[in-house]
Z-matrix of the N, CA and C atoms (Angstrom, degrees):
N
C 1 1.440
C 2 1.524 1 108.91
N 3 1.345 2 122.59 1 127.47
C 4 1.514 3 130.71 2 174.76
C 5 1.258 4 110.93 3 -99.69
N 6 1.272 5 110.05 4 135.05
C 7 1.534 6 113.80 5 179.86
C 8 1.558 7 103.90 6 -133.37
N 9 1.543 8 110.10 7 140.22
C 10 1.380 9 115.47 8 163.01
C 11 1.168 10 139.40 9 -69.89
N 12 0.848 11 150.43 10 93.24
C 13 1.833 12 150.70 11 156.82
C 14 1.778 13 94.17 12 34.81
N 15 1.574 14 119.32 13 -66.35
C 16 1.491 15 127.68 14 -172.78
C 17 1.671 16 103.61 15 -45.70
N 18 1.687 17 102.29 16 -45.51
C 19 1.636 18 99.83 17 -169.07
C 20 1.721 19 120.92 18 -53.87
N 21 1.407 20 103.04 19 -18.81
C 22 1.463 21 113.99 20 -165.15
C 23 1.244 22 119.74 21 -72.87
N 24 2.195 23 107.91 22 -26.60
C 25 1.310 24 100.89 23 -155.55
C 26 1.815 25 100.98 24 -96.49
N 27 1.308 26 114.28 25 154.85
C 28 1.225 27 128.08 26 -163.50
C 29 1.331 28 124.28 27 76.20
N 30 1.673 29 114.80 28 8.33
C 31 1.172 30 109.62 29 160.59
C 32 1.170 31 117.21 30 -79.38
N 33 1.575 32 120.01 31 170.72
C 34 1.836 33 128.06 32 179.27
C 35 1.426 34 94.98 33 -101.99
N 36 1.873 35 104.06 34 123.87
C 37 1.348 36 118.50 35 151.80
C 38 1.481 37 109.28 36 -56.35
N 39 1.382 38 131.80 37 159.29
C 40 1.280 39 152.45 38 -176.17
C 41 1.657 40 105.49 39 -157.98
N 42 1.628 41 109.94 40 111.50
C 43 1.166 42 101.42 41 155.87
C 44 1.224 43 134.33 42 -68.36
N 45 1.691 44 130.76 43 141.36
C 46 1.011 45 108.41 44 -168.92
C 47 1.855 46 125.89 45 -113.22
N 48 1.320 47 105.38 46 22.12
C 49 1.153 48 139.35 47 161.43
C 50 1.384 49 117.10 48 -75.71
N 51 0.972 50 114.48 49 -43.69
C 52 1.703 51 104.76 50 -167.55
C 53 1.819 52 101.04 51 -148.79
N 54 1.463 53 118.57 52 -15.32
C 55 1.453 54 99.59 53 159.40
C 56 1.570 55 103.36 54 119.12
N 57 1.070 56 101.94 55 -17.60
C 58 1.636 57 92.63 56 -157.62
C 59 1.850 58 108.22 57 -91.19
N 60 0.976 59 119.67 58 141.96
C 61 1.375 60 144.26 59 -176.84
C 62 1.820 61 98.15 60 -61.60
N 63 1.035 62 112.96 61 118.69
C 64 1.561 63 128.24 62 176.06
C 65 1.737 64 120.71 63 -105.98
N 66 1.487 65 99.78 64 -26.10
C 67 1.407 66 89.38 65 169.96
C 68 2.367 67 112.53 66 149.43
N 69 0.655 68 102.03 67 -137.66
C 70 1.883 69 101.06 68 168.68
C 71 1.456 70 106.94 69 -159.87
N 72 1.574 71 89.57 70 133.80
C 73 1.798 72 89.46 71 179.59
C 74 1.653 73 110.92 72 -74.46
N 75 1.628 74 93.46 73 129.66
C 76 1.320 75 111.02 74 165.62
C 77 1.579 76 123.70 75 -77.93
N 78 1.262 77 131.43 76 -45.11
C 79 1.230 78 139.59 77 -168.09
C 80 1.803 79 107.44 78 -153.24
N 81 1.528 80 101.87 79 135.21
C 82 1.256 81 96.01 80 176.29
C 83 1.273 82 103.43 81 -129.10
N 84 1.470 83 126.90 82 149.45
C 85 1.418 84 143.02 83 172.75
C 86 1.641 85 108.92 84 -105.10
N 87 1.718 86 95.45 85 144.80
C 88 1.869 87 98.64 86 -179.71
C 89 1.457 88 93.57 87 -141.47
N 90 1.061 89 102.55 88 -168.98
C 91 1.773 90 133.12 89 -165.08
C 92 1.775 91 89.09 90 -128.66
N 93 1.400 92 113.48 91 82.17
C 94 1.079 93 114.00 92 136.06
C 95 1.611 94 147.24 93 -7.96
N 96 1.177 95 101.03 94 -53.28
C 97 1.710 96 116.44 95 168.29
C 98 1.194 97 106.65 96 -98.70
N 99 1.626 98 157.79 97 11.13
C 100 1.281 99 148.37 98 170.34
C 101 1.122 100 76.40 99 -141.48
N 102 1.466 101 171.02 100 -54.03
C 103 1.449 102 122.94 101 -174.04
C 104 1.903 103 88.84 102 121.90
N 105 1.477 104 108.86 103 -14.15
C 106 1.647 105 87.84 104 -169.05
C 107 1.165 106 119.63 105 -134.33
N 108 1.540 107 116.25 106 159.22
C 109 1.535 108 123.42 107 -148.43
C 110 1.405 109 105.26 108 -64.55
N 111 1.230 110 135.67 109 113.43
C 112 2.112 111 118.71 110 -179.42
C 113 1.819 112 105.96 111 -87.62
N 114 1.072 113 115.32 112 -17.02
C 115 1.369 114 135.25 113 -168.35
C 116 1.964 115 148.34 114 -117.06
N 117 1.001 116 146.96 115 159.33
C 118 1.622 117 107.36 116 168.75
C 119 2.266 118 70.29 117 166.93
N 120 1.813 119 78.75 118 132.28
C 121 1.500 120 94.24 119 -161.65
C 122 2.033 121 83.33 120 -108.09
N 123 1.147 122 97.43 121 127.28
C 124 1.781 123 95.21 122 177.62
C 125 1.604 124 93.47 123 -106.17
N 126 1.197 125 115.55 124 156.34
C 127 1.144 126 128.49 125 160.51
C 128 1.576 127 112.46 126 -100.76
N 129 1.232 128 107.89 127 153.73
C 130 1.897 129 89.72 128 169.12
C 131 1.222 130 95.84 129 -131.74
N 132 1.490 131 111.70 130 177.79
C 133 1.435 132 127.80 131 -141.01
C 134 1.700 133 91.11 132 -94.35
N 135 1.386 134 101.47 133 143.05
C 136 1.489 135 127.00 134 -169.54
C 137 1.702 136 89.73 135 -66.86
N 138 1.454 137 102.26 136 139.43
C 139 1.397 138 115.74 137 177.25
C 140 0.990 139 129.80 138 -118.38
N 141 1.434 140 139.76 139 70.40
C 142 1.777 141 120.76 140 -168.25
C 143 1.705 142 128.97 141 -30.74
N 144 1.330 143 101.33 142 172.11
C 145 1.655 144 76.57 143 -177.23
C 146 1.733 145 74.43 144 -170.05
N 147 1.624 146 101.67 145 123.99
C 148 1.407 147 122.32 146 174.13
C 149 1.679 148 109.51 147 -67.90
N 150 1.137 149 131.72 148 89.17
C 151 2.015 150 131.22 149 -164.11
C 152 1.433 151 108.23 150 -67.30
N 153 1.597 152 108.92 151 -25.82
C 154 1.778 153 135.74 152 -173.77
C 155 1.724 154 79.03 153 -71.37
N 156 1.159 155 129.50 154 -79.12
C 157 1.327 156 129.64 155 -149.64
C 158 1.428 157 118.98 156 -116.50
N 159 1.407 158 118.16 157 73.39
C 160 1.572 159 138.35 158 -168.18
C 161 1.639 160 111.40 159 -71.27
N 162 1.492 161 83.33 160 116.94
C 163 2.063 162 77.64 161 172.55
C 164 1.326 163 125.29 162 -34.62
């Protein structure tokens, strides 16, 4: 199965060690002349954060 660079973005990274959700690729970078991805910028999921009451 071939996939484009485009297909990647907005998917969810998943580690696959331990499970946990890291975030959705925003942008991916390739190698033009070899054909393959060198790169892939995840975003992770927006986090609130109480500033009144800091971990």
């Amino acid at each position: 199965m071939q996939d484009k660079g485009l297909d990647f973005k907005h998917k969810e990274v998943v580690n696959i060690k331990n499970g946990k959700r890291l975030g959705y690729v925003q942008d991916v970078c390739a190698d033009l002349e070899t054909g393959t991805i060198t790169s892939m910028m995840v975003a992770r999921k927006r986090i609130d954060i109480d500033l009144a009451n800091p971990l």
